[in-house]
SEFIZA-3560 file (N, C-alpha, C; in Angstrom, 3 decimals):
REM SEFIZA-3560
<numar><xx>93.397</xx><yy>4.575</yy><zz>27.066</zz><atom>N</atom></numar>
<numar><xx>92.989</xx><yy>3.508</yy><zz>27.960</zz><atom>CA</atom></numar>
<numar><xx>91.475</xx><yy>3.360</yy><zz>27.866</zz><atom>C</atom></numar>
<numar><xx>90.940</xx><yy>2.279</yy><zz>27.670</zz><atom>N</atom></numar>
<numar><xx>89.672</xx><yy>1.703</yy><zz>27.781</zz><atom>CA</atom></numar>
<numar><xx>89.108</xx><yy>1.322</yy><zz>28.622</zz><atom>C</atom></numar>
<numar><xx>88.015</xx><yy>1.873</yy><zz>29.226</zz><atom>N</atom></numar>
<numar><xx>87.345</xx><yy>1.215</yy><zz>29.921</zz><atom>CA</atom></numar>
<numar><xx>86.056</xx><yy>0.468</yy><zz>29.784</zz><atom>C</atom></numar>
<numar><xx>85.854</xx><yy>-0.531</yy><zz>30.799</zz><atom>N</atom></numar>
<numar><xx>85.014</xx><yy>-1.927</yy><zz>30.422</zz><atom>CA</atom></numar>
<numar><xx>84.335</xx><yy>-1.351</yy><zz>31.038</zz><atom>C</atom></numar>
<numar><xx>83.080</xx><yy>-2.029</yy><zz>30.089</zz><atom>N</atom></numar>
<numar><xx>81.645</xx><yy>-1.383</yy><zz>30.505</zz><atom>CA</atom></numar>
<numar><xx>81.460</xx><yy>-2.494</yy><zz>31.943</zz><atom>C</atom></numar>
<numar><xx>80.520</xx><yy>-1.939</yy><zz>32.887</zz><atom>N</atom></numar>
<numar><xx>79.920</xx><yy>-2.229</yy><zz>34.299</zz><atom>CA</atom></numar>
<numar><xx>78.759</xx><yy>-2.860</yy><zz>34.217</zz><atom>C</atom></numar>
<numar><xx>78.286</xx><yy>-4.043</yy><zz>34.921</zz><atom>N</atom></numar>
<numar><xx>77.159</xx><yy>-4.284</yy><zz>34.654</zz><atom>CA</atom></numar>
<numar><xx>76.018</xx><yy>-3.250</yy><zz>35.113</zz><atom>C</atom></numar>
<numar><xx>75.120</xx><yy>-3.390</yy><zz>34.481</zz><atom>N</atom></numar>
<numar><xx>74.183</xx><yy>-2.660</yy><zz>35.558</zz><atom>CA</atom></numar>
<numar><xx>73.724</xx><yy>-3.091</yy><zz>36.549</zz><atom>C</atom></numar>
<numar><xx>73.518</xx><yy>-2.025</yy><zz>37.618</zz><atom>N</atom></numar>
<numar><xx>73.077</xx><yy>-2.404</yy><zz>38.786</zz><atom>CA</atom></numar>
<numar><xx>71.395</xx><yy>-2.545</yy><zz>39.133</zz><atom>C</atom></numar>
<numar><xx>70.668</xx><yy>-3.649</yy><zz>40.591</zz><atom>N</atom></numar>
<numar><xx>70.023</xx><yy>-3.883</yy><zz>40.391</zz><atom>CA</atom></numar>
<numar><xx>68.764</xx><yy>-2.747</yy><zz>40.673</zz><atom>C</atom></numar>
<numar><xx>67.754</xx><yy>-2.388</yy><zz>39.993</zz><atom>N</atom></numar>
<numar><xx>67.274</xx><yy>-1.509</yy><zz>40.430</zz><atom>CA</atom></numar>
<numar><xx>66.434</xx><yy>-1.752</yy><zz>42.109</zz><atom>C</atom></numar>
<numar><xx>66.227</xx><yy>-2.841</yy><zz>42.212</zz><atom>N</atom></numar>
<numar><xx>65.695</xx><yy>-2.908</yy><zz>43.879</zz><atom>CA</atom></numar>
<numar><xx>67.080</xx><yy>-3.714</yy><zz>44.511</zz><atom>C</atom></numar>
<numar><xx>66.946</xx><yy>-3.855</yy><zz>46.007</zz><atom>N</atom></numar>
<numar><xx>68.457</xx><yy>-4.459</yy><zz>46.629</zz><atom>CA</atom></numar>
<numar><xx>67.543</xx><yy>-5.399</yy><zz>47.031</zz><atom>C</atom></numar>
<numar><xx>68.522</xx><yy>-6.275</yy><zz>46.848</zz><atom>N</atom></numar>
<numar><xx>68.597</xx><yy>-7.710</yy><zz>47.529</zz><atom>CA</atom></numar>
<numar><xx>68.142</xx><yy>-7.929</yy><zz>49.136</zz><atom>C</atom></numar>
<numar><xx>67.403</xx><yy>-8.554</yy><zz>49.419</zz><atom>N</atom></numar>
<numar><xx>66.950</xx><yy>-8.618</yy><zz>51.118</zz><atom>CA</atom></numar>
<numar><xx>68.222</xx><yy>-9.645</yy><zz>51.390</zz><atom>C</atom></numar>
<numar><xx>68.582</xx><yy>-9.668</yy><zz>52.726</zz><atom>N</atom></numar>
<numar><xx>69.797</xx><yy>-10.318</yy><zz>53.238</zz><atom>CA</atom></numar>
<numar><xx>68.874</xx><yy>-11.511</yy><zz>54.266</zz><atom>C</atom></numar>
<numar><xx>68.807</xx><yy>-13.172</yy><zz>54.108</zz><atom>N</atom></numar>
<numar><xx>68.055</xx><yy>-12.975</yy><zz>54.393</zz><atom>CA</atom></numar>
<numar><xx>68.521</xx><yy>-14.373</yy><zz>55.487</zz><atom>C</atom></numar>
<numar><xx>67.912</xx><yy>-14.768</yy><zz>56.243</zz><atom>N</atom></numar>
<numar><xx>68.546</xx><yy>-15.471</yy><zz>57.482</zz><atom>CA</atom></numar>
<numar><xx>69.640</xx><yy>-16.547</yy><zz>56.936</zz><atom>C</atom></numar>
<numar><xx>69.821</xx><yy>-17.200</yy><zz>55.832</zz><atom>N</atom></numar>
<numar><xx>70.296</xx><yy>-18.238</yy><zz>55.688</zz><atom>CA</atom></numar>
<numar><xx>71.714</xx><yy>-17.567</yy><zz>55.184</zz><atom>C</atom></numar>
<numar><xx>71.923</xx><yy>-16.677</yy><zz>54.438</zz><atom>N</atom></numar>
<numar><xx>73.014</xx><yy>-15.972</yy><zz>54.155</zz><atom>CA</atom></numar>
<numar><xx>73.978</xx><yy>-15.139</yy><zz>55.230</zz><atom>C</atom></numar>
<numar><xx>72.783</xx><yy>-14.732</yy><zz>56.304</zz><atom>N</atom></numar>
<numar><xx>73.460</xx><yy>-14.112</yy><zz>57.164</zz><atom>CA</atom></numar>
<numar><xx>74.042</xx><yy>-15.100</yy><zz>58.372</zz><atom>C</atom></numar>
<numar><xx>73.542</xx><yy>-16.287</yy><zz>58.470</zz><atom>N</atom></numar>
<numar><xx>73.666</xx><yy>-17.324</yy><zz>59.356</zz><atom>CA</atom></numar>
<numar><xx>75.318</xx><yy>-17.725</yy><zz>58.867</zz><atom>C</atom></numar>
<numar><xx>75.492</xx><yy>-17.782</yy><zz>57.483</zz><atom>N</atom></numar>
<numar><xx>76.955</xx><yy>-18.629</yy><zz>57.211</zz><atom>CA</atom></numar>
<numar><xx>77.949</xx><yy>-17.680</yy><zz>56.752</zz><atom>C</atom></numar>
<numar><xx>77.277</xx><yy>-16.221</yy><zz>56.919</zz><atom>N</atom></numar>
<numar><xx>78.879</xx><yy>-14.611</yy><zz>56.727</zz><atom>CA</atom></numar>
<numar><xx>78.463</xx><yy>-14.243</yy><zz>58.056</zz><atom>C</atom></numar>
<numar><xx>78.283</xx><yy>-14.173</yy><zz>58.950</zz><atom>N</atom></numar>
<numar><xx>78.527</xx><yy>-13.314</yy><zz>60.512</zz><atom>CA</atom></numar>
<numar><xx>78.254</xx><yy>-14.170</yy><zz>61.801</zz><atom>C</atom></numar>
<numar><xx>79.463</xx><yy>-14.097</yy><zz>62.542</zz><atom>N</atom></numar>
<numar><xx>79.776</xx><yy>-15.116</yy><zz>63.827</zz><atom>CA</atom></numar>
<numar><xx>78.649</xx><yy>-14.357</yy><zz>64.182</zz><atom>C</atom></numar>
<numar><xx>77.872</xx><yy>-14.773</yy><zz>64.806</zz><atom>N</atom></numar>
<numar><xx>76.448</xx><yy>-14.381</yy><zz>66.238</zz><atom>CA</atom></numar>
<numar><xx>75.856</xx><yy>-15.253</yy><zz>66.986</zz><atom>C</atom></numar>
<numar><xx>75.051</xx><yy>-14.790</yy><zz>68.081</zz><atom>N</atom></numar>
<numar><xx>74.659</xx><yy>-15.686</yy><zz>69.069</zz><atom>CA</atom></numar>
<numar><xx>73.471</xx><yy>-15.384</yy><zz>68.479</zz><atom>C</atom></numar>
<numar><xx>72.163</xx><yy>-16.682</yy><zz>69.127</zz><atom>N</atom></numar>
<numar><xx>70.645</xx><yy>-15.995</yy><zz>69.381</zz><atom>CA</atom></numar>
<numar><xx>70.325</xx><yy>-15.703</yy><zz>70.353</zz><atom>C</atom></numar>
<numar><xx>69.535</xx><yy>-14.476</yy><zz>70.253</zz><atom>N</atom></numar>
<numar><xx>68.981</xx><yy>-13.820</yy><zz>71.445</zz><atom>CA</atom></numar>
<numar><xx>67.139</xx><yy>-14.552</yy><zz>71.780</zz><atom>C</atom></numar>
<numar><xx>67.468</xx><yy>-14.475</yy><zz>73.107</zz><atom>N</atom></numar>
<numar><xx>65.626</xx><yy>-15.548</yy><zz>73.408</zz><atom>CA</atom></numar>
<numar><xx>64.669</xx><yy>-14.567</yy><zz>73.087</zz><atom>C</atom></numar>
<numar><xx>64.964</xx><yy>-13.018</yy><zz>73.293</zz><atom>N</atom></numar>
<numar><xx>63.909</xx><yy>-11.643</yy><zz>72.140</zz><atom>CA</atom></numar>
<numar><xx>64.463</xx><yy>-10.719</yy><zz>71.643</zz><atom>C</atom></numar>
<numar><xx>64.017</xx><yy>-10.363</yy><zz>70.955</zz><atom>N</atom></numar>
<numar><xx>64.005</xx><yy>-8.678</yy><zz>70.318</zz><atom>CA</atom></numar>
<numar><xx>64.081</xx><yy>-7.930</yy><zz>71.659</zz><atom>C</atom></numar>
<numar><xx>65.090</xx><yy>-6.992</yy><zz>71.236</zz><atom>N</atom></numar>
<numar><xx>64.802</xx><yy>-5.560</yy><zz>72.453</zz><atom>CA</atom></numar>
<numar><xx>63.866</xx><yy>-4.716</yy><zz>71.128</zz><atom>C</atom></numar>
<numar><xx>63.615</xx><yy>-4.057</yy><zz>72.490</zz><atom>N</atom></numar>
<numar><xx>62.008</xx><yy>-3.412</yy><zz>72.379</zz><atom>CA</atom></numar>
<numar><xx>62.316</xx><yy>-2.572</yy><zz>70.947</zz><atom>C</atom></numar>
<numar><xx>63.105</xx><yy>-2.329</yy><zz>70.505</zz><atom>N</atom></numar>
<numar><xx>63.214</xx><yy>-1.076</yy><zz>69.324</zz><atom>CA</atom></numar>
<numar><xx>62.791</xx><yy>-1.652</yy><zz>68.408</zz><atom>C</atom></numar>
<numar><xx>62.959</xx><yy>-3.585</yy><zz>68.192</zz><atom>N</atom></numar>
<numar><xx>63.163</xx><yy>-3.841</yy><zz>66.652</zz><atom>CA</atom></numar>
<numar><xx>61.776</xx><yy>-5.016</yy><zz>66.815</zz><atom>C</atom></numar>
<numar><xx>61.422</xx><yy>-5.599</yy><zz>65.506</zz><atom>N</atom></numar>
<numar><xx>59.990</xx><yy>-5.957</yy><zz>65.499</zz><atom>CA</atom></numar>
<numar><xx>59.923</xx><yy>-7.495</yy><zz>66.397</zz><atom>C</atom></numar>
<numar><xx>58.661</xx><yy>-7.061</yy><zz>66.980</zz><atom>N</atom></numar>
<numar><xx>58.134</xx><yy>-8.382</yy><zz>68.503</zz><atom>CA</atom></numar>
<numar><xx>57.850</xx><yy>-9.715</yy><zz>68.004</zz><atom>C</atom></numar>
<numar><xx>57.246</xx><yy>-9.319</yy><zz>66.936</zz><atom>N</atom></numar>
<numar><xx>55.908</xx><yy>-10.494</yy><zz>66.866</zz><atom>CA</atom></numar>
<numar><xx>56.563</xx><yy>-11.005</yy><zz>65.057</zz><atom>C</atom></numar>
<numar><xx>56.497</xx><yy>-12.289</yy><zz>65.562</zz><atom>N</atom></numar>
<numar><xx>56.547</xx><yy>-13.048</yy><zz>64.066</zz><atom>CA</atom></numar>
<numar><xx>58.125</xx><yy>-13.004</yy><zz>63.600</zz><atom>C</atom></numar>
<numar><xx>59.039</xx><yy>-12.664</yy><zz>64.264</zz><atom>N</atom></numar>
<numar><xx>60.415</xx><yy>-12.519</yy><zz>64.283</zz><atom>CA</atom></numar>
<numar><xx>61.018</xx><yy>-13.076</yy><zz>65.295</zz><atom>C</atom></numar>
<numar><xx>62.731</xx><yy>-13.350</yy><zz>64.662</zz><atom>N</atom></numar>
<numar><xx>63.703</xx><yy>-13.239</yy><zz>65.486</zz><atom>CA</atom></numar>
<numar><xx>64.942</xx><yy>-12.783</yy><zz>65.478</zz><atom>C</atom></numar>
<numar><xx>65.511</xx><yy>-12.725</yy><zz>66.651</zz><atom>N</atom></numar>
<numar><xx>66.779</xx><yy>-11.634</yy><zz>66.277</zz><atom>CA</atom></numar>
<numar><xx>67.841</xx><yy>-12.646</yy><zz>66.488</zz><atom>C</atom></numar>
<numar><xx>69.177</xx><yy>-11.824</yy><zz>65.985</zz><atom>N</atom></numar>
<numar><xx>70.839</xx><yy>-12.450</yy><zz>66.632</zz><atom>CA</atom></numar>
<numar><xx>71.372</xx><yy>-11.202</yy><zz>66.802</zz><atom>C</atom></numar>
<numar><xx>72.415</xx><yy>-11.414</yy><zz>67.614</zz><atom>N</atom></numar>
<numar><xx>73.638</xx><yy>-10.453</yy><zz>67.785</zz><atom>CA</atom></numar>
<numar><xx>75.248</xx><yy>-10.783</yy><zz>67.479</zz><atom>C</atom></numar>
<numar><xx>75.517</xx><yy>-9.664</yy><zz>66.920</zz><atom>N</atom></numar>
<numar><xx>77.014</xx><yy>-9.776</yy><zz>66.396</zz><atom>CA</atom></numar>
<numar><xx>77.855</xx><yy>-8.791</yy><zz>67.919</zz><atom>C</atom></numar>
<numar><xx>78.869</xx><yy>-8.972</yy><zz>67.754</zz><atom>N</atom></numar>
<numar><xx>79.937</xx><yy>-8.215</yy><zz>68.803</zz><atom>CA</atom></numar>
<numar><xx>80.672</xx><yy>-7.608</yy><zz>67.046</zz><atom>C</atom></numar>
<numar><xx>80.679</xx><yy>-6.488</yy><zz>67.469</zz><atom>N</atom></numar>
<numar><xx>82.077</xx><yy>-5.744</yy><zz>66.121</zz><atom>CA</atom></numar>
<numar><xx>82.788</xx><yy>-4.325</yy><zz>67.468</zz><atom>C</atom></numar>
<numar><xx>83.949</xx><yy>-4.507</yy><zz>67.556</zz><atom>N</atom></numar>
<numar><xx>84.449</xx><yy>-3.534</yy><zz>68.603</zz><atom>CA</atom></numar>
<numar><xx>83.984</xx><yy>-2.997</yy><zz>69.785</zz><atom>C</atom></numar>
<numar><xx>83.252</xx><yy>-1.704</yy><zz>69.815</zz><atom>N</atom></numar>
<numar><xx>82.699</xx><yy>-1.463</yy><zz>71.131</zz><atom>CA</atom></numar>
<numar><xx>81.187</xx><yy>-1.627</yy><zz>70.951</zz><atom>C</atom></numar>
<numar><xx>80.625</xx><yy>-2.354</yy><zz>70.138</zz><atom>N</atom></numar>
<numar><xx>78.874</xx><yy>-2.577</yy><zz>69.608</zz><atom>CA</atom></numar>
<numar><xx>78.673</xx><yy>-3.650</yy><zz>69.730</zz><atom>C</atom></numar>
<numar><xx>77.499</xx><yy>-3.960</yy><zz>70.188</zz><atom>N</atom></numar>
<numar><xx>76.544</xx><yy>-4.793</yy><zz>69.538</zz><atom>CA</atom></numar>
<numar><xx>75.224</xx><yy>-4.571</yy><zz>68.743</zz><atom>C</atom></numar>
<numar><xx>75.613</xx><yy>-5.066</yy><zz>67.548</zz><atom>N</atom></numar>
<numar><xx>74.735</xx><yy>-5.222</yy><zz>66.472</zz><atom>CA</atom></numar>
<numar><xx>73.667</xx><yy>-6.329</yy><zz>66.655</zz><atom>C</atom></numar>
<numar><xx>72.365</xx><yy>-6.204</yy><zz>66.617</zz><atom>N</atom></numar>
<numar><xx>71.180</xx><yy>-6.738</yy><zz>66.622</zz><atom>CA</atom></numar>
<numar><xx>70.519</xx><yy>-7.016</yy><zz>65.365</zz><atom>C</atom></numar>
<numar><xx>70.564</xx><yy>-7.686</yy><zz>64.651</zz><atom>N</atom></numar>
<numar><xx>69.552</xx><yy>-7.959</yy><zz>63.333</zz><atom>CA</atom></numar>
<numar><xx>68.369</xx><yy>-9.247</yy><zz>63.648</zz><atom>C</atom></numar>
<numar><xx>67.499</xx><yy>-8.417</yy><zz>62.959</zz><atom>N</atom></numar>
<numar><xx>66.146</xx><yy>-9.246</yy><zz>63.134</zz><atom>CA</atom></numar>
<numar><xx>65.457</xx><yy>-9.580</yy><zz>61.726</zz><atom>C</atom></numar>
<numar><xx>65.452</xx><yy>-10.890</yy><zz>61.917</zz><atom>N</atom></numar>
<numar><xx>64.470</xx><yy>-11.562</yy><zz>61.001</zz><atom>CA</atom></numar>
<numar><xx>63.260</xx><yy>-11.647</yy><zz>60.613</zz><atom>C</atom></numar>
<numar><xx>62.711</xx><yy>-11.938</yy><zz>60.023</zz><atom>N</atom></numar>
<numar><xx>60.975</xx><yy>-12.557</yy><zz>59.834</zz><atom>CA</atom></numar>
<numar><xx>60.871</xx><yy>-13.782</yy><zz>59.882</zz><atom>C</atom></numar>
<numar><xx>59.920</xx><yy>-14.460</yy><zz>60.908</zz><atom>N</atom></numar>
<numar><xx>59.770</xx><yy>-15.898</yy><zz>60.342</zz><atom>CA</atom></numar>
<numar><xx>59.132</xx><yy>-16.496</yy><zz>59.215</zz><atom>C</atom></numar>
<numar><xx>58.666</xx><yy>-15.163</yy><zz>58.217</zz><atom>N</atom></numar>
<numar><xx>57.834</xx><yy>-15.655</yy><zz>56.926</zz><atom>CA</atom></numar>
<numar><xx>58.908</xx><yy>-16.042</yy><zz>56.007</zz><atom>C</atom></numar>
<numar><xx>58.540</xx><yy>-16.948</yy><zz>54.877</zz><atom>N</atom></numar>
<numar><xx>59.623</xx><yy>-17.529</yy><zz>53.845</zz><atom>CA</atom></numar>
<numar><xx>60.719</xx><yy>-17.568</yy><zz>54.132</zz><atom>C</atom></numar>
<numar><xx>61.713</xx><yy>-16.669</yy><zz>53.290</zz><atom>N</atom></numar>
<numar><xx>63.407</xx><yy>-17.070</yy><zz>53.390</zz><atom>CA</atom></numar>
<numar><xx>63.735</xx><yy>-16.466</yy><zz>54.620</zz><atom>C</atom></numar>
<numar><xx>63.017</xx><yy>-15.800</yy><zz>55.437</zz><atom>N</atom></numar>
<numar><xx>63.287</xx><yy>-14.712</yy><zz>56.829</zz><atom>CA</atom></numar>
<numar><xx>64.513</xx><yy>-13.797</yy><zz>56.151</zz><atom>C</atom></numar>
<numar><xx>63.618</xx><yy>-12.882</yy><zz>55.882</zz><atom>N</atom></numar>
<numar><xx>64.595</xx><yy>-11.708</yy><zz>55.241</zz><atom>CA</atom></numar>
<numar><xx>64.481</xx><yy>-10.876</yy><zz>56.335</zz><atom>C</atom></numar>
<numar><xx>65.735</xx><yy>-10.127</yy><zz>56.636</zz><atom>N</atom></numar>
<numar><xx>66.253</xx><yy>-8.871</yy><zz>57.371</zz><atom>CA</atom></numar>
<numar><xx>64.840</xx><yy>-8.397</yy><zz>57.476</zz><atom>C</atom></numar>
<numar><xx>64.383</xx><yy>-7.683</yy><zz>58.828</zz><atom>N</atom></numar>
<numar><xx>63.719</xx><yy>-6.846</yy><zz>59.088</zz><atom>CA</atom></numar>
<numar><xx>64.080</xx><yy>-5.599</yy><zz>59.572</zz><atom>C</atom></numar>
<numar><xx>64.590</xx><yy>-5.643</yy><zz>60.429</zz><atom>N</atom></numar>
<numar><xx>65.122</xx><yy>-4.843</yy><zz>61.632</zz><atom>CA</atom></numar>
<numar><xx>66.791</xx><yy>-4.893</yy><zz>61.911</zz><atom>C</atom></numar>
<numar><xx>67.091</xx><yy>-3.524</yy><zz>62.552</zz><atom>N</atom></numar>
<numar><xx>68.724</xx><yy>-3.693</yy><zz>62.652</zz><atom>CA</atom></numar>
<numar><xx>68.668</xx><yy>-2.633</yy><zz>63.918</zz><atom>C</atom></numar>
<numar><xx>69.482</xx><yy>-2.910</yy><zz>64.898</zz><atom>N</atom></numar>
<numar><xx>69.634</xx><yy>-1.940</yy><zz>65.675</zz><atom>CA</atom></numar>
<numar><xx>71.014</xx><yy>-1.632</yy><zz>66.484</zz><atom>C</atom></numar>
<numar><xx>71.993</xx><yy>-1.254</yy><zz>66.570</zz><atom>N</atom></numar>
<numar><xx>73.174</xx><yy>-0.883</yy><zz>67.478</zz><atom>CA</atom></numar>
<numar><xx>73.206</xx><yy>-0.514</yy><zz>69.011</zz><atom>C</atom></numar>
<numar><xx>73.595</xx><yy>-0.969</yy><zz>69.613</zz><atom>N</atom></numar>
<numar><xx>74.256</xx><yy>-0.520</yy><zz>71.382</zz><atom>CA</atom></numar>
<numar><xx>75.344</xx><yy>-0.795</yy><zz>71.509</zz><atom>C</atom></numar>
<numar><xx>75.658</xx><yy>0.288</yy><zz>72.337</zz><atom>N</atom></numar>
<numar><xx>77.002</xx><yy>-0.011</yy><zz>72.911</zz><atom>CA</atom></numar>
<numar><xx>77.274</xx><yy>-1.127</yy><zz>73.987</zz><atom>C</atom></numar>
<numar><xx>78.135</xx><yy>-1.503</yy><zz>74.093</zz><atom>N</atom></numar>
<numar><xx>78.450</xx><yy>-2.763</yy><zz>74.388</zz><atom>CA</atom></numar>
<numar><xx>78.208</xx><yy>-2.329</yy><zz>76.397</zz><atom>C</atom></numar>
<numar><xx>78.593</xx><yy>-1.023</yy><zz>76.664</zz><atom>N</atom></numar>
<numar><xx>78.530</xx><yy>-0.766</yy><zz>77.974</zz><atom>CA</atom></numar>
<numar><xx>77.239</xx><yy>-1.586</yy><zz>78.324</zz><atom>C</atom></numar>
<numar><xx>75.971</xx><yy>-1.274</yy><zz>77.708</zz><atom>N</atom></numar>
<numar><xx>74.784</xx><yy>-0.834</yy><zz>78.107</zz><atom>CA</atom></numar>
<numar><xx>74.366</xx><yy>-2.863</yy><zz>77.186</zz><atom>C</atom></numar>
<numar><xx>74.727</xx><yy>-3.468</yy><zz>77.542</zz><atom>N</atom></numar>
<numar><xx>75.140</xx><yy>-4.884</yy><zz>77.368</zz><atom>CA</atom></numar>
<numar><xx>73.372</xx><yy>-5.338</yy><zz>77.985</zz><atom>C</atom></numar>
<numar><xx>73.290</xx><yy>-5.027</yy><zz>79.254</zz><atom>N</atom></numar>
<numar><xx>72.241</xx><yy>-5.608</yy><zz>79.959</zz><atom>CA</atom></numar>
<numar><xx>70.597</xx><yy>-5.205</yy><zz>79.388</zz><atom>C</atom></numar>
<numar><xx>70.788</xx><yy>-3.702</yy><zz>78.437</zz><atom>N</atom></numar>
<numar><xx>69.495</xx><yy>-3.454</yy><zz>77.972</zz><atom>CA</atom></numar>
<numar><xx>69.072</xx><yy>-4.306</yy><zz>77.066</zz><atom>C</atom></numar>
<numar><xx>70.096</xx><yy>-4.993</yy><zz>76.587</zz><atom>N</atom></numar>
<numar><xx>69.841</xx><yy>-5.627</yy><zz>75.054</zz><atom>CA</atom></numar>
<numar><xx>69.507</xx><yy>-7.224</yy><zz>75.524</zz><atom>C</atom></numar>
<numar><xx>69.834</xx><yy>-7.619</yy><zz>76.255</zz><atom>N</atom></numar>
<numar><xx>69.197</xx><yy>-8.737</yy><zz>76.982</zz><atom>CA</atom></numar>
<numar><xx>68.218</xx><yy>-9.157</yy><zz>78.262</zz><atom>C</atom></numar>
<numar><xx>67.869</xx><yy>-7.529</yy><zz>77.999</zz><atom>N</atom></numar>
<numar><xx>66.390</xx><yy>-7.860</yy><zz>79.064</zz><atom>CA</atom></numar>
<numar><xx>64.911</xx><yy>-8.153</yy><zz>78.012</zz><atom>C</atom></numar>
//
């Protein structure tokens, strides 16, 4: 049995970057960043996945590539929107 060669992979990764993540993951926008992920010159959204909420934050420079990522539990709901 033969196997097919693989491409190679890229040596740096790909930034994920607002416009890609806007049309693969249902999310709301949040009016800020909680305090963990970056203040200034960004913005964030939130995903719901089971008992989390997922926070990803943008840059507003060029394509707004991923900056920041942060997780809470869904209990603790009210920290993430103060």
């Amino acid at each position: 049995m033969a196997l097919a060669a693989l491409p190679a992979l890229a040596a740096d990764p790909l930034p994920l970057t607002y416009e890609q993540f806007e049309a693969a993951v249902p999310h709301v926008a949040l009016e800020k960043c909680p305090a963990s992920l970056p203040q200034q010159d960004s913005f964030c959204r939130a995903a719901m996945q089971h008992s989390e909420i997922h926070v990803f934050a943008f840059s507003d420079a060029g394509d707004s590539p991923m900056i920041g990522f942060a997780s809470f539990p869904a209990v603790r709901l009210d920290t993430v929107l103060k």
